[in-house]
C-alpha positions in Angstrom: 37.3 4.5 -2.1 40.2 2.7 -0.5 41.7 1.3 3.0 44.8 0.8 2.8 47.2 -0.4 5.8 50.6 0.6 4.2 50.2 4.4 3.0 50.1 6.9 5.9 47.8 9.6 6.7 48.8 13.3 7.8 46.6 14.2 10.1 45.9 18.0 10.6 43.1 18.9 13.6 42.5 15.1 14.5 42.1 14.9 18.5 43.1 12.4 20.4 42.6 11.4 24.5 45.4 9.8 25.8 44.4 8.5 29.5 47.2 7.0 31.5 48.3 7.2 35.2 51.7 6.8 34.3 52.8 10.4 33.2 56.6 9.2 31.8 53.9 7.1 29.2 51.1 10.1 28.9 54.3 12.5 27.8 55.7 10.4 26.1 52.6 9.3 23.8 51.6 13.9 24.2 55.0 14.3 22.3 55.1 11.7 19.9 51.2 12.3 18.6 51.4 16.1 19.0 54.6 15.9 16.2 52.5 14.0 14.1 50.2 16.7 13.6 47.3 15.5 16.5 45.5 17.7 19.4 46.3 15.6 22.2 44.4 15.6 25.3 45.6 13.9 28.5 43.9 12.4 31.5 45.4 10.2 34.4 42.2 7.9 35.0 38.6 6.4 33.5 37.0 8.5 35.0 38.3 12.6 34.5 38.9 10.9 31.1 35.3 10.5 30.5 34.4 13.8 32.1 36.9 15.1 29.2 35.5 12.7 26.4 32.2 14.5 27.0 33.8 17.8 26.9 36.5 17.5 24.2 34.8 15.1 21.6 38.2 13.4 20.4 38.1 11.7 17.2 39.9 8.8 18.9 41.2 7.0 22.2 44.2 5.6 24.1 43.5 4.2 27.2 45.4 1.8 29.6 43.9 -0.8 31.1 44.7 -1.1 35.0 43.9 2.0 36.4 42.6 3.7 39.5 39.1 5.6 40.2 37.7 4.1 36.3 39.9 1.0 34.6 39.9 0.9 30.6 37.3 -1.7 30.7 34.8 0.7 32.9 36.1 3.8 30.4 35.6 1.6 27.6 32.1 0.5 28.6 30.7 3.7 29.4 31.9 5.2 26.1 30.5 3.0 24.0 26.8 3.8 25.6 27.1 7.2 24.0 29.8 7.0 20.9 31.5 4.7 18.8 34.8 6.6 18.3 38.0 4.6 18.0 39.5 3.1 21.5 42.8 1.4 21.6 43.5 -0.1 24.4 47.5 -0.3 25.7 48.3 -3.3 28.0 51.1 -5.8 28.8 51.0 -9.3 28.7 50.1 -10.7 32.4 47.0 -8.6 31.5 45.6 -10.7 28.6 42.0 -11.3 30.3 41.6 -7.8 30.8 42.7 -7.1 27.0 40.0 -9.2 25.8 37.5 -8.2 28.1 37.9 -4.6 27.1 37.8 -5.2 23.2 34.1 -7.9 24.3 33.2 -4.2 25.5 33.7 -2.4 22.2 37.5 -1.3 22.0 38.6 -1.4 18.3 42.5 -2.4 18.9 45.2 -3.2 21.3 48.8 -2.2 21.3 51.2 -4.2 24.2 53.2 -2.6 26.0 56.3 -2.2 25.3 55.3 -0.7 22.4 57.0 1.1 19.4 55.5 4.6 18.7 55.7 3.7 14.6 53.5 0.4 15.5 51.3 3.3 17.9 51.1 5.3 15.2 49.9 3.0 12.6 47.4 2.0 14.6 45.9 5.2 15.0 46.2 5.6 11.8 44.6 2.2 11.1 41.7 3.0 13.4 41.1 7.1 12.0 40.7 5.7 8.3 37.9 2.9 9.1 36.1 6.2 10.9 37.0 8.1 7.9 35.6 6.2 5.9 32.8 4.0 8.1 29.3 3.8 6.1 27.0 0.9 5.2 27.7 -2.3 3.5 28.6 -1.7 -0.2 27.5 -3.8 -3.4 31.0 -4.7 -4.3 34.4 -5.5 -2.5 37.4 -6.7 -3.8 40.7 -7.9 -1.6 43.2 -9.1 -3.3 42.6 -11.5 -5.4 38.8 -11.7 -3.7 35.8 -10.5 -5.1 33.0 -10.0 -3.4 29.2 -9.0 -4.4 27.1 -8.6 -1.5 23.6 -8.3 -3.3 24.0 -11.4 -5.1 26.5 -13.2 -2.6 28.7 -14.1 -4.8 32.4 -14.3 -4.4 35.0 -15.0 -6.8 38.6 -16.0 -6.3 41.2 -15.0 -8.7 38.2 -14.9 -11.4 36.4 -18.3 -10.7 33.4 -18.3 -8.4 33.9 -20.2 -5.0 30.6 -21.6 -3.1 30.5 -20.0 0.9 27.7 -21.7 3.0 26.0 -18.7 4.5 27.2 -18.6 7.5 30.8 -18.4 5.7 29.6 -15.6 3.6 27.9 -13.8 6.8 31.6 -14.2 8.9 33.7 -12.7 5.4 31.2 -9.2 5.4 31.5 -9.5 9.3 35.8 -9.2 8.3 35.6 -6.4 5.4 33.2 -4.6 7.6 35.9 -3.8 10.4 39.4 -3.8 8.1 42.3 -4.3 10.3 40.3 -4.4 13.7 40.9 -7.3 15.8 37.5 -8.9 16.6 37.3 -11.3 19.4 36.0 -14.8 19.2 33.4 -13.4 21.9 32.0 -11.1 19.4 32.7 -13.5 16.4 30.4 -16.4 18.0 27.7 -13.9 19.0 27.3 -12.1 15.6 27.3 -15.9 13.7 25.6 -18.0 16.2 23.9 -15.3 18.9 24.7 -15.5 22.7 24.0 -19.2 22.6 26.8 -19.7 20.4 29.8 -17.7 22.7 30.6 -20.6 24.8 31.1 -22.5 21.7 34.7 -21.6 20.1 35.3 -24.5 18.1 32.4 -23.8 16.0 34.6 -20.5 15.6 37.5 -22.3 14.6 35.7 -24.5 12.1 34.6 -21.8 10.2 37.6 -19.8 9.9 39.2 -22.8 8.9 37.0 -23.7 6.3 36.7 -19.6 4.8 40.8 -19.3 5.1 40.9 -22.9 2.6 38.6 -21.7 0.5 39.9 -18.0 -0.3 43.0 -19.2 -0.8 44.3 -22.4 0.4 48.3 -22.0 -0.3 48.4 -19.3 2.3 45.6 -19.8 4.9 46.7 -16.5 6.7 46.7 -14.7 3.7 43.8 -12.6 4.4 42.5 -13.1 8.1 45.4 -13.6 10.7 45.0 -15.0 13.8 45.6 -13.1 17.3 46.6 -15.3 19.2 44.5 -15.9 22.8 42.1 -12.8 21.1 40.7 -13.4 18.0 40.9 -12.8 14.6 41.7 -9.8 11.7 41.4 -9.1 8.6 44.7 -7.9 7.4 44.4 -7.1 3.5 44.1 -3.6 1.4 40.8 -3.2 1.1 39.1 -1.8 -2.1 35.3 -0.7 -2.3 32.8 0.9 -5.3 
């Protein structure tokens, strides 16, 4: 089974809710997703959007942020109490708090606005794969030129075994374990280090510093990119048995 970021997927019957209050966006995004083959499901605000995510069951989400009656951080919140679909979360750049509140809160991905539809769409995409194909942990990964066996925690690089502390090892299967989803340093500190560690982000950059020199240290972006003011992602086909 593979991930892969560059070959697109048709998609057929996949649903989508699209909740905006802006409805030159919500026809916009309505057109552009209903020619690429999704059911598209509109709704101005958090809150009839929920009523509809209860209804509908979409296979994934759009949501803006800054909203009235229910934000994207409320919609996003009260979503992930009963589902873990998909959520991407469309916002502009004065609203960077708000971004990275609402991916602490479960969103998988952000797009800001202004946003190409291609970029849109390979998001969704992006996200609809990972669902696709979401199950537990498997025994062997490879990236690129990284191997990984994750009963024996071993990794090799380019055929010769590198030594990961285990907190290093722990943040690489945190990485392959949400392909090309942004995670937050929020959610990277509490997963490593528990909630004592989330007020602690240079422990965070430490350890991404020492994991990107030792997969490969002639391109240190290579495999997990940095989003700037966010957090981190693991950009890299991904190929599992």
């Amino acid at each position: 089974m593979s991930i892969s970021t560059s070959s697109p997927t048709k998609a057929v019957s996949m649903r989508i809710l699209v909740v905006d209050d802006e409805r030159q966006i919500t026809r916009v995004l309505r057109t552009s997703l209903q020619s690429s083959g999704y059911e598209v499901t509109v709704a101005k605000n958090g809150l009839e959007a929920y009523d509809l995510f209860r209804s509908v069951s979409p296979d994934l989400v759009i949501t803006d942020l800054a909203m009235p009656e229910m934000g994207g951080i409320e919609l996003t919140r009260a979503i992930r109490r009963i589902a873990d679909t998909p959520i991407i979360v469309l916002s502009v750049r004065e609203q960077e708090t708000m971004k990275v509140a609402a991916l602490d809160e479960g969103a998988d991905d952000y797009v800001t606005k202004p946003f190409s539809m291609p970029e849109l769409l390979a998001r969704v995409r992006a996200n609809l794969r990972k669902t696709a194909h979401d199950e537990p942990t498997p025994a062997e990964i490879s990236i690129g030129d990284v191997y990984i066996d994750t009963s024996s925690r071993i990794v090799r690089v380019r055929g010769a075994e590198i030594h990961l502390t285990p907190k290093e090892f722990d943040l690489l299967l945190i990485f392959t374990n949400n392909p090309n989803r942004v995670l937050t340093h929020k959610f990277l500190l509490r997963q490593i280090w528990g909630p004592a560690g989330e007020d602690q982000p240079e422990y965070l950059r430490v350890l991404i510093a020492q994991l990107r020199k030792k997969l490969d240290s002639s391109d240190s972006s290579r495999y997990i990119e940095s989003e700037p003011w966010v957090g981190y992602r693991l950009r890299h086909e991904l190929t599992i048995s």
